[in-house]
Structures are given as C-alpha cells and as structure tokens.
N, C-alpha and C positions, 0 to 999 in steps of 0.2 A: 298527678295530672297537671299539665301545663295551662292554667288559666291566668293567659294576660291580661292588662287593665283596658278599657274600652275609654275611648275618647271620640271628639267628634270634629272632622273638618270640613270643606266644604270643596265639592268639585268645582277646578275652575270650567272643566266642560258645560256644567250644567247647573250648578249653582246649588244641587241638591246635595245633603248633608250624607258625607261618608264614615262609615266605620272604620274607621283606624284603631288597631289592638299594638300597643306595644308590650313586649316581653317583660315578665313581670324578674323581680330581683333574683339572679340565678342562672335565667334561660336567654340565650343570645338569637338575635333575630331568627339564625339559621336554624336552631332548634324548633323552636317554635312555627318555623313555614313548615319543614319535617313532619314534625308533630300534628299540625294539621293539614296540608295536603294528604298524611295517607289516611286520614278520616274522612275529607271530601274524597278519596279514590275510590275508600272500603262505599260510601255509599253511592259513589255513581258506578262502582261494577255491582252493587245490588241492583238500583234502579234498570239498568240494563238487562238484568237477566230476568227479573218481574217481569219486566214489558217483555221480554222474549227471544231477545238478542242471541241468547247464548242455543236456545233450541236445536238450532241446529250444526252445534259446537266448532262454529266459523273456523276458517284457520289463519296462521300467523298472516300471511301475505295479506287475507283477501281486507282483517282488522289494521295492518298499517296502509294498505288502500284504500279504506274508509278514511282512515287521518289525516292522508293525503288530499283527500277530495273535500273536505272542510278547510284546508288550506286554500283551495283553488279555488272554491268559492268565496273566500277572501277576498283572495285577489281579484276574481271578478266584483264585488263590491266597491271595492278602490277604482275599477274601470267604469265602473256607474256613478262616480260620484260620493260614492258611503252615504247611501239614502238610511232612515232610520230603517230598521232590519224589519220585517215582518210580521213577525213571531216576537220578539222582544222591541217596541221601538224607542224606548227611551235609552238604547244602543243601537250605533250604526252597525251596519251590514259586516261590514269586515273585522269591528274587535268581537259581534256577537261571532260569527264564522271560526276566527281563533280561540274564541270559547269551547265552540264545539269541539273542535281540534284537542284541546285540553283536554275535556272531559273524555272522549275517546282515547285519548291516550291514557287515560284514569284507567277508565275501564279494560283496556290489555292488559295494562302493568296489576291489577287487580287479578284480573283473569290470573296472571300470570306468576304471581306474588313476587313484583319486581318493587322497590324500593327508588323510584323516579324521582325524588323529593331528596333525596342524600344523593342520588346520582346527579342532581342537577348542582348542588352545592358542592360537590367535590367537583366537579368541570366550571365552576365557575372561578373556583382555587385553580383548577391549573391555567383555565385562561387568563388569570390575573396576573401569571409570573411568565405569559408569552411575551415575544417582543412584538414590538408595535406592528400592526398589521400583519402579524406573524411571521416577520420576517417576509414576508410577500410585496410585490412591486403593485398586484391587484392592477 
C-alpha cells in the first residue's frame, strides 16, 4: 500500500494549514493521485448509495446531468461573487460546486467501475504532447 509522507503548508487563500502528502520513494505523484482518488471514489459511490442515491438505479444520462448541473451552479457562484458556499463556508461557492462535480463523478465512475484517476493521467499525457492551443486559432 502506497503511504506517502505528510507535510504541512499553508493556504495562501486562507492562511489555514494544508495537507500536503508527497509520494514516498518508489511511487511517482501519478501513482499515488491513482491510488487514492479510487479510494475517495470507492467511498463516495458507498456514501451515495447509504444515503439512497442508487434506489432507484438512475441512469447514465440522468447521473452525467446531475454532474452537469454542479457545474452550472458553479458558474452561477462566479456570477454572484463566490460568496462563502452555504453548506461548507470556509469554501466559496464555485470550487465547493466543482467539488460536488467531482465527487458525482466519483460516484458514476464507481457505479460504473471506471478507472477516472488513470484516465485522467493518461489525457493529461496526451495533452501534454499537443501543439499549442491545439493547433486551433480559438
């Protein structure tokens, strides 16, 4: 099992001390996010289906239109300012909003038993060997 070392820094958001884990000798950062994003996945598609989510055994659409809609209330957050969020406020509105985002996507790719965490490290490999603006004028 991959246990990295724990250090401590400080947000410059907020001054309050962050967790920072880096990769212990052996395991390279991408391992290690891997390694643990599908542990926070495996437990937020538990948490999900305790609380009841899965009951009535959603389907693909209507779950990437939930992930959709924690997007858009992002964005509305950004339109308001990014007041502190309501539910979490020592996080604005819009990075708690892409939290949710996240964690719904957890919970599909759970659902689902997709491996999101190596999929997002293998597209960051290919995005890294695009040409600039990907070849687009934008």
């Amino acid at each position: 099992m991959i246990q990295p070392d724990q250090t401590t820094e400080t947000s410059s958001h907020s001054g309050e001390p962050l967790r920072m884990f880096h990769p212990p000798y052996g395991h390279t950062d991408e391992e290690c996010f891997v390694y643990y994003f599908n542990k926070l996945q495996a437990k937020a598609h538990l948490n999900a289906k305790d609380k009841g989510f899965w009951d009535d055994n959603r389907s693909d659409g209507e779950s990437i239109a939930l992930i959709h809609s924690e997007v858009s209330e992002s964005l509305e957050g950004l339109r308001n300012g990014n007041p502190p969020d309501d539910k979490v406020p020592q996080h604005g509105n819009a990075e708690t909003e892409l939290g949710d985002a996240v964690i719904r996507i957890m919970d599909l790719a759970g659902k689902k038993g997709w491996n999101v965490a190596q999929a997002m490290i293998d597209k960051m490999i290919f995005n890294a060997a695009r040409p600039y603006k990907h070849g687009r004028k934008f």
